[in-house]
C-alpha positions as CSV (number, residue, x, y, z in Angstrom):
1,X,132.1,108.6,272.8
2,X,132.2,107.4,276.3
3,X,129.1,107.9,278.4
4,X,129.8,109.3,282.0
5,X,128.5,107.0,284.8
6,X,129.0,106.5,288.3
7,X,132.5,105.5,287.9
8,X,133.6,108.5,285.6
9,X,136.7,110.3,286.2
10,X,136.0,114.0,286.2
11,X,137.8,117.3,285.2
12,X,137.1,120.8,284.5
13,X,138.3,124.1,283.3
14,X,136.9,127.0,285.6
15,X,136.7,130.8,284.2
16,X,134.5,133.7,283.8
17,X,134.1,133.8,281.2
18,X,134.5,130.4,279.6
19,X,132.7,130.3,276.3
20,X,136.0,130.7,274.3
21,X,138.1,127.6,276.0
22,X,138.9,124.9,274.0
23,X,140.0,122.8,276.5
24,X,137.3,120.4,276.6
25,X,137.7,119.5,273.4
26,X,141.6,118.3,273.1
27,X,141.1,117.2,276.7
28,X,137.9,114.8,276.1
29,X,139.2,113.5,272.6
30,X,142.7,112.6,275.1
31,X,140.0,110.4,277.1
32,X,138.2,109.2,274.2
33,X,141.5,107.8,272.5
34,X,143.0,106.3,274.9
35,X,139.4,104.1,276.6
36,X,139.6,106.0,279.7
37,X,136.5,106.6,281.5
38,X,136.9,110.4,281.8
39,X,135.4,113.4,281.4
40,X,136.0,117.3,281.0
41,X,134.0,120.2,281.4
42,X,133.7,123.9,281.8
43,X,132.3,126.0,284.3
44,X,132.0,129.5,284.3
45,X,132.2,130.8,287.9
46,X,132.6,134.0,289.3
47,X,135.3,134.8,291.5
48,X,134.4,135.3,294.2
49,X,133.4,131.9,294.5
50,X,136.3,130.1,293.3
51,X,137.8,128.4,296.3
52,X,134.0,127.7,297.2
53,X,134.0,125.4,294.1
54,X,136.9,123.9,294.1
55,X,136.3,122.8,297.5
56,X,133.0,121.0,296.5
57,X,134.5,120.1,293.5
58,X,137.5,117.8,295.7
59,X,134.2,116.3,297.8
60,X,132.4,115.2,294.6
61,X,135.3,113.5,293.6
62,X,137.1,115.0,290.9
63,X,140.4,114.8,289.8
64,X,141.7,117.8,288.8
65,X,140.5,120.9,287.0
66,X,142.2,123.8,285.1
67,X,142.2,127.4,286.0
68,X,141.8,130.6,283.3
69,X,140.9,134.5,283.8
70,X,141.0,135.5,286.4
71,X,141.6,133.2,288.3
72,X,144.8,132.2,288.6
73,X,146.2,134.7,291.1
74,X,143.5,134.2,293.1
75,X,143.9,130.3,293.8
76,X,148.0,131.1,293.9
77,X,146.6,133.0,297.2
78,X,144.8,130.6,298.7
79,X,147.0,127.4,297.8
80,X,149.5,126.3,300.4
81,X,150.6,123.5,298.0
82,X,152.4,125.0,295.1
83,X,154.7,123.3,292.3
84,X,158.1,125.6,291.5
85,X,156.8,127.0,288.6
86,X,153.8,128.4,290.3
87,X,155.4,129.9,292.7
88,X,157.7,131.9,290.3
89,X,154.5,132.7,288.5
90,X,152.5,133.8,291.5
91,X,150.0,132.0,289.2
92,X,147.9,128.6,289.5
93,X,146.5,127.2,286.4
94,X,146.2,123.5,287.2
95,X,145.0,121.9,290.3
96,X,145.3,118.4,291.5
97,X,142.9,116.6,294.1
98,X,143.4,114.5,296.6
99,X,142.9,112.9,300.1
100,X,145.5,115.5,301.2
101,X,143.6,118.3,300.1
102,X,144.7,120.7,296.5
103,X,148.0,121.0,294.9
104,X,148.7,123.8,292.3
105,X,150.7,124.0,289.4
106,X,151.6,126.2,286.7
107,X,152.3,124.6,283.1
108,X,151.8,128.2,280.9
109,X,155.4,128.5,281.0
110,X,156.5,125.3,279.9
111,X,153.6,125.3,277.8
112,X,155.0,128.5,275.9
113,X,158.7,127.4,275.8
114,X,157.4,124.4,274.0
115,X,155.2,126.4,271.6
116,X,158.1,128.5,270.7
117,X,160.3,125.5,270.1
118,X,157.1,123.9,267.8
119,X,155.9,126.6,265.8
120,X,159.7,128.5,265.2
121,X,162.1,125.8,265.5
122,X,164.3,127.7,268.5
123,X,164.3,128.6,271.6
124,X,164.2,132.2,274.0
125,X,168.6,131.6,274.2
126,X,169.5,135.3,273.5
127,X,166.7,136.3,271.9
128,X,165.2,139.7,272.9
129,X,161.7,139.8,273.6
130,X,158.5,142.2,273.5
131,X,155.9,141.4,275.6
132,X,152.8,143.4,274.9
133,X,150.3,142.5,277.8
134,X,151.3,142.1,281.2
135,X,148.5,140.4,283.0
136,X,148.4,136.5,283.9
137,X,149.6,134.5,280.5
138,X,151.6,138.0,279.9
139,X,153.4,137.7,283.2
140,X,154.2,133.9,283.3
141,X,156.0,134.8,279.1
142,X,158.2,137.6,280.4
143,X,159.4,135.7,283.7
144,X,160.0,132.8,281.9
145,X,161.7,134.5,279.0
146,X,164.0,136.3,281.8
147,X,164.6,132.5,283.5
148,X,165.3,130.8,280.0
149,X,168.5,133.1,279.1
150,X,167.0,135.8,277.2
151,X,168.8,138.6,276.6
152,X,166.8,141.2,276.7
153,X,162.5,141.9,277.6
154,X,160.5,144.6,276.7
155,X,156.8,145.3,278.4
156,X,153.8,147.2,277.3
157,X,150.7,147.4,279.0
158,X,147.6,149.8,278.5
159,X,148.0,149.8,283.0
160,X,151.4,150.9,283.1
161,X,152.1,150.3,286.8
162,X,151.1,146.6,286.3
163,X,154.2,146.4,283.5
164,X,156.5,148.2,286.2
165,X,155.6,145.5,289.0
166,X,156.4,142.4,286.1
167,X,159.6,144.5,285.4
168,X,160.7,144.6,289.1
169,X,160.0,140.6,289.1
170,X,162.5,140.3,286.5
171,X,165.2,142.3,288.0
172,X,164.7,140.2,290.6
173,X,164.6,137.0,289.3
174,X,167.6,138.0,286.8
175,X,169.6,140.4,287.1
176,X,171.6,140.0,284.3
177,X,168.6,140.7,282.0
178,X,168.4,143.9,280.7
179,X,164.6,145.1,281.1
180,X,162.4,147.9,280.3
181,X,158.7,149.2,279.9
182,X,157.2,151.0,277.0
183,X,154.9,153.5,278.6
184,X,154.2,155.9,275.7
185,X,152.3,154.7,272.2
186,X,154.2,155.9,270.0
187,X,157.4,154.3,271.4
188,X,155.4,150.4,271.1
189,X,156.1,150.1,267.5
190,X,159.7,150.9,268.1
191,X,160.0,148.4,270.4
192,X,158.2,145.9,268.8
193,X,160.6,146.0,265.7
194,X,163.9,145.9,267.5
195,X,162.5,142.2,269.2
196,X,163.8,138.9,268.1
197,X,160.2,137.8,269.3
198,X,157.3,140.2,270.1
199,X,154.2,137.8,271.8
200,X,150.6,139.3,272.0
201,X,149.3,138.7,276.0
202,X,146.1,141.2,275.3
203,X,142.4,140.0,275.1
204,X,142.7,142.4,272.2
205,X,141.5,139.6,269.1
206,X,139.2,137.6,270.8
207,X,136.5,139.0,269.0
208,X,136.9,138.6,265.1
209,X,136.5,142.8,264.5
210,X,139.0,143.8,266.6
211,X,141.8,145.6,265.1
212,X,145.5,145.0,265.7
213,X,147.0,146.8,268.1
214,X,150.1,147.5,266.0
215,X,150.6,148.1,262.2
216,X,152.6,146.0,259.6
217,X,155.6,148.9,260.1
218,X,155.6,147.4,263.6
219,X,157.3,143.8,262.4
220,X,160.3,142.8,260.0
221,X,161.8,139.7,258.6
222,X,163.6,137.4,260.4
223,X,161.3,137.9,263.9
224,X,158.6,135.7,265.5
225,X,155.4,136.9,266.5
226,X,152.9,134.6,268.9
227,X,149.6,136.3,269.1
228,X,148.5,133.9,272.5
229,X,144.4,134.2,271.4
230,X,143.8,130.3,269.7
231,X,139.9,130.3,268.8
232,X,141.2,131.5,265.0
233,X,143.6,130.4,262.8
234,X,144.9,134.0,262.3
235,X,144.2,137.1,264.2
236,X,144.4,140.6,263.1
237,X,147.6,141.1,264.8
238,X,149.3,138.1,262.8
239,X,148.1,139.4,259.8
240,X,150.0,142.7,260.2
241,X,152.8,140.9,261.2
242,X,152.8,138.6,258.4
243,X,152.6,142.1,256.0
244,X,155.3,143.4,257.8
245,X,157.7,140.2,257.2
246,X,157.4,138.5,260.3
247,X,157.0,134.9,261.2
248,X,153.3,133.9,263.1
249,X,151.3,132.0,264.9
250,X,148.7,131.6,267.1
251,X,148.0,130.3,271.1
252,X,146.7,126.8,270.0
253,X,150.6,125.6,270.6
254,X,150.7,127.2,274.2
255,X,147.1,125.6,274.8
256,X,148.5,122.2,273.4
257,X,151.8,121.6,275.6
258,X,150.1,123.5,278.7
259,X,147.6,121.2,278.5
260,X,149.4,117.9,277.9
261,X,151.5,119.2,280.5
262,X,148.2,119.0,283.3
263,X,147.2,115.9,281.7
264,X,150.2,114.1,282.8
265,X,149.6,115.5,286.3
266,X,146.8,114.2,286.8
267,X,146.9,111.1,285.0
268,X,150.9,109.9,285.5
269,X,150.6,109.3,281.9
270,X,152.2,110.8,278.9
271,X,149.4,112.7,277.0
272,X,148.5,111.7,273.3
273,X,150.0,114.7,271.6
274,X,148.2,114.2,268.2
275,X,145.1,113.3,269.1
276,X,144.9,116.5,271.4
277,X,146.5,118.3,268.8
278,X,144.2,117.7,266.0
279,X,141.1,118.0,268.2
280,X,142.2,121.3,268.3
281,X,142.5,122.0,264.9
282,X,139.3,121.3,263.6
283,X,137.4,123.5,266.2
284,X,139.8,126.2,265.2
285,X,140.2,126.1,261.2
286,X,136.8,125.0,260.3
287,X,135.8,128.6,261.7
């Protein structure tokens, strides 16, 4: 394990909170397999104090940092620098330092297009889609399921109005999509079951004793289901998927590619996919 010193490259995820993130983990054994003299971390800071932070952050030097709840839509306020995906998203989850100042970037989308492509061996190409969350990961799945030719989306969240402002992004961004929000309970099993591919955007299944916000008579054969929590190898919600017939799997594939994706941002260099990959692994299945 490398020691940090006074030559040290440093990173960071920022959240609040961060206790779950795994980041650190795939991201420091990147560092440790490949020699570099690098180190990642995680701060829990409130927001209020974000752009605070990352300002001292680009004085002491580091190099880049990541960005989770809730703060993503905060920094896509402040940052005047913005990549094309964060722009679309309205969402910053990467940032890059420099002499010039901050530069923000969004890699959730490409991180779940690869995920799909990993754990299901396909792509969003008309495919209808559930989306059952609309907040920040939740958001950046339904507008990049409307840009990557799907045919159809289908929203759910327990703040309706939030679903119908996502919804009006779409229509927007594609017109040729058809749309629509489920704003009554008993219509979200319904609409889970007609989907090609239903993805769970809640916080719902973070904690191990949560139940599944939908039943096994919510899924069938043939679909696949991404629940996007990653700390467990299988939530509550892919097990009643799995019961109901349905293809699963869990974040860590998101949290992979999105984070290879930063890595190369920050670095220039193409991330070591297996290494990261089975970092992740064993902090997830030997739970």
């Amino acid at each position: 394990m490398i020691k940090p010193g006074s030559k040290t490259e440093h990173f960071a995820v920022l959240g609040h909170p961060i206790g779950h993130s795994l980041s650190p983990v795939m991201h420091n054994a990147a560092f440790e397999s490949m020699g570099m003299d690098a180190c990642y971390m995680a701060f829990d800071v409130h927001p209020d104090r974000l752009m605070e932070v990352l300002n001292a952050m680009k004085h002491m030097g580091f190099v880049g940092v990541n960005l989770t709840v809730p703060h993503k839509e905060t920094a896509f306020r402040e940052f005047t620098d913005l990549d094309e995906m964060a722009q679309l998203m309205g969402a910053v989850n990467t940032v890059a330092f420099s002499e010039d100042g901050m530069a923000g970037y969004n890699t959730d989308g490409y991180g779940f297009l690869k995920a799909l492509e990993e754990s299901f061996g396909g792509s969003l190409d008309g495919r209808t889609v559930f989306v059952l969350g609309t907040g920040g990961a939740g958001r950046a799945v339904a507008l990049v399921s409307a840009q990557n030719s799907a045919s159809g989306i289908t929203l759910a969240d327990l703040d309706e109005e939030r679903s119908r402002r996502v919804c009006s992004e779409i229509e927007e961004l594609n017109p040729l999509v058809d749309v629509s929000v489920v704003s009554d309970k008993a219509g979200l099993a319904d609409a889970s079951r007609s989907a090609d591919i239903v993805v769970q955007a809640t916080p719902i299944g973070m904690k191990p004793d949560d139940p599944s916000l939908l039943g096994p008579e919510a899924f069938r054969e043939g679909q696949w289901v991404l629940d996007l929590i990653y700390m467990y190898p299988t939530t509550t919600f892919m097990a009643a998927a799995s019961e109901g017939g349905a293809s699963t799997a869990n974040g860590l594939g998101m949290l992979l590619h999105q984070g290879a994706r930063a890595f190369t941002i920050w670095t220039g260099i193409e991330a070591p996919m297996d290494v990261m990959r089975e970092a992740l692994k064993k902090a997830v299945y030997k739970k």
